[in-house]
N, C-alpha and C positions, 0 to 999 in steps of 0.2 A: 249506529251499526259499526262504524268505525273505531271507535271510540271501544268498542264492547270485544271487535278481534284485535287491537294493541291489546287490549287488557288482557286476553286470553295467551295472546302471541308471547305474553311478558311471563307469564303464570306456566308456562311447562320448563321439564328440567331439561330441552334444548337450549332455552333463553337463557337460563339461572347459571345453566355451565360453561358458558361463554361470558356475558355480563355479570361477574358477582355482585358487583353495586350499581346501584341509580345513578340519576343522575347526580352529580354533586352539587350542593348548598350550601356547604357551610364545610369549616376548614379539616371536622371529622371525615365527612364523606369525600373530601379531595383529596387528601392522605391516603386512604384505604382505597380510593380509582387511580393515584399513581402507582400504592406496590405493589397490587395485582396488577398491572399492564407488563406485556411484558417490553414494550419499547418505552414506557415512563420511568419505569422501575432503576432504567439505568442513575437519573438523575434524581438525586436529592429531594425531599418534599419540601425544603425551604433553603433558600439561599442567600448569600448575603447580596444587595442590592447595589453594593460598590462594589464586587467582583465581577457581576456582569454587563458592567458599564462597556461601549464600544471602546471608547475611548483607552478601556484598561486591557480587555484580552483583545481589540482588534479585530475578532472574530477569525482570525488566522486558521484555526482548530476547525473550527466546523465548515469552512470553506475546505479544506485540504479534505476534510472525509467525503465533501460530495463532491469534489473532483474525482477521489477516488472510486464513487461509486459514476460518475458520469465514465472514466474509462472503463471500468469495470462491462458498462453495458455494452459501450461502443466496440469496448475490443471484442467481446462476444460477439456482435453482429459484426464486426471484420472477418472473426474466423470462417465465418461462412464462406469467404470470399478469396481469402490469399492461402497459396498454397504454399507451405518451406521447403521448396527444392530449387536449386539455383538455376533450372532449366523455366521454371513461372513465375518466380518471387519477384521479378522486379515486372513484369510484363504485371502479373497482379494490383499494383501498386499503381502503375499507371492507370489500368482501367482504372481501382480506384479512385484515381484523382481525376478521369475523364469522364465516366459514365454512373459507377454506384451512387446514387442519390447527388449526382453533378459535382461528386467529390465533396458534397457537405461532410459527408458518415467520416473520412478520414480525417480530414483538417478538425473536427472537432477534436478527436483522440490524439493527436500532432501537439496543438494547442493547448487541448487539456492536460496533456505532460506538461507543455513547459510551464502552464500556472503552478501547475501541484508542486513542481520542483520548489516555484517563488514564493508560494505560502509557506511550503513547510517549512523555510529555512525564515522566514518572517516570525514563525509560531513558535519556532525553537528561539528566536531571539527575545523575541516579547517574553517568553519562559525566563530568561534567563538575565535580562534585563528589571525585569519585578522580584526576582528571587524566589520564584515559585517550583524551583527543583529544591529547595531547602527541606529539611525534615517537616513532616514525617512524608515528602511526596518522592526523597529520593530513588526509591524504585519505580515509580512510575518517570523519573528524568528519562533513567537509564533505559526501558521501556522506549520511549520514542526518540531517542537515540540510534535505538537499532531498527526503527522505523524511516528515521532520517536515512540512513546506511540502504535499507533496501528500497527506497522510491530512488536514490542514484542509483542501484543497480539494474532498475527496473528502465531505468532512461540508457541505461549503457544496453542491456541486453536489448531496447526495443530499437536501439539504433541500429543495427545490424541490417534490419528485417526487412527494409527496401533495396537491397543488395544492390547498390548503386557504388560508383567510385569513391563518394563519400561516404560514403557507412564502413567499406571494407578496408579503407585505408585508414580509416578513423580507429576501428577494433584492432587491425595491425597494432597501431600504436598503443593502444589502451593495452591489449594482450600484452607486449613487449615490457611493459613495464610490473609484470607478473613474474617474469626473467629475476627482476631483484624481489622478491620476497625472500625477507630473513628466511633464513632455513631453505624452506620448500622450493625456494628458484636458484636456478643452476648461476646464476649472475648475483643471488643475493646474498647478506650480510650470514655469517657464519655457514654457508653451504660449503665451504671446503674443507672445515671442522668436522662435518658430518657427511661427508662425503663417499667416503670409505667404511664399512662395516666390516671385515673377515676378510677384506681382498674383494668383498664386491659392490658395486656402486651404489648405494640408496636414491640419489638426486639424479638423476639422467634427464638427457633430453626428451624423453617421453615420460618422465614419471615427475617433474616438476608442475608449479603453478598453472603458467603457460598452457601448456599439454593439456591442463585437468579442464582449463576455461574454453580450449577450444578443439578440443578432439582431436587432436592434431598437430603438427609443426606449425599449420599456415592454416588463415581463413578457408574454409573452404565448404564442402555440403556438411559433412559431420558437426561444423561450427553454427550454421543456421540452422540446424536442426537444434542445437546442444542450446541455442540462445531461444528459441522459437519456444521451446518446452519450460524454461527456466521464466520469459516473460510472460507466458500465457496461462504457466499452470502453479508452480513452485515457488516462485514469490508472490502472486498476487495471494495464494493459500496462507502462506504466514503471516505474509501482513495481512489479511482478515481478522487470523488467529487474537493476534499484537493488538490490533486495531482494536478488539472486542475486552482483553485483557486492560488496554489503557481506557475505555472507559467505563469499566468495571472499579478500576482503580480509583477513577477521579470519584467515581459514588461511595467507597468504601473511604475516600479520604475527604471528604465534606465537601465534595462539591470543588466546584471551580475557586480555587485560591484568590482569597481578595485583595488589595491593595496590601504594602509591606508597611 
């Protein structure tokens, strides 16, 4: 009886358009069940066996994308709970660390930042140590590069977010040195080259670096707000993007790079 509704269950064109192959036996049907999938498809149907040695990629890589997906979840289930305005933001935080799930739910996301910072820069070494940005992966280096780039911004914008003495005197500093951005900062390299157009100012104290990073002259609601939106919505969105792009790439470029 059993046996006779699998078999029915298998036999309509619900099952067929969901599962296009059986199960796999043999290394035809493994093939044709990885590039129909759409989460196998990312990787290669064959790999070389000394590229996925621990010992060789360290596993650097695939730890950094489930940290990235462990904040991912945790920060969602925070937003429910912290409000960005400097009248709750820190009082939020606290309960956080006092009463929401006894402060487990933050300290993971606290935590899980500072791994993902030590992986990634572990992953980009191990890259770069094996020579594995060498042709033809060079677009994929540069690729997580500018993933390297935005998991620090995402640790600078998420520091702010407990508006604590340390957070806002920390971003002072950090903003401050937005002041010398070539160009763009009213303190940096050739801003006084460009500083004048027709008799009117380009670079000003409100239309600098500085300015653009925190809504303002000084820390203040406009800046946790401008930080709150950039960590919760606008970078974690690219780096998705990036994220999805680099390993599309490593499947278009054979797989995980083997020993040099």
């Amino acid at each position: 009886m059993l046996t006779t509704a699998l078999n029915y269950i298998r036999s309509t064109q619900v099952w067929s358009s969901i599962f296009r192959h059986g199960i796999p036996r043999d290394r035809r049907t493994r093939v044709m069940a990885v590039m129909s999938n759409v989460f196998l498809h990312l990787h290669p149907v064959a790999v070389r066996k000394s590229g996925i040695r621990l010992s060789f990629t360290w596993c650097m890589g695939g730890l950094t994308f489930f940290l990235f997906l462990a904040e991912t979840i945790s920060g969602i289930l925070l937003m429910f709970y912290y409000r960005p305005v400097i009248e709750y933001a820190y009082a939020d935080i606290q309960g956080l660390r006092a009463h929401v799930t006894l402060g487990v739910l933050r300290e993971i996301h606290r935590w899980g930042a500072h791994a993902m910072i030590i992986s990634i820069w572990l992953h980009m070494m191990r890259v770069f140590l094996t020579g594995s940005y060498k042709p033809p992966r060079e677009f994929n280096w540069g690729v997580g590069v500018i993933l390297l780039v935005l998991t620090m911004l995402l640790s600078f914008t998420g520091y702010l977010l407990p508006w604590d003495q340390l957070a806002i005197w920390a971003i002072t500093v950090g903003s401050n040195m937005g002041k010398a951005t070539p160009v763009f900062g009213m303190q940096g390299p050739f801003s006084d080259v460009l500083a004048f157009r027709e008799g009117v100012p380009m670079v000003t104290t409100k239309s600098d670096a500085a300015f653009l990073l925190l809504a303002g002259t000084k820390v203040g609601a406009p800046a946790l707000m401008r930080f709150y939106v950039l960590h919760c919505i606008a970078l974690p969105v690219v780096a998705g993007v990036l994220i999805a792009i680099h390993f599309w790439r490593i499947r278009k470029d054979g797989g995980i790079s083997g020993p040099m």
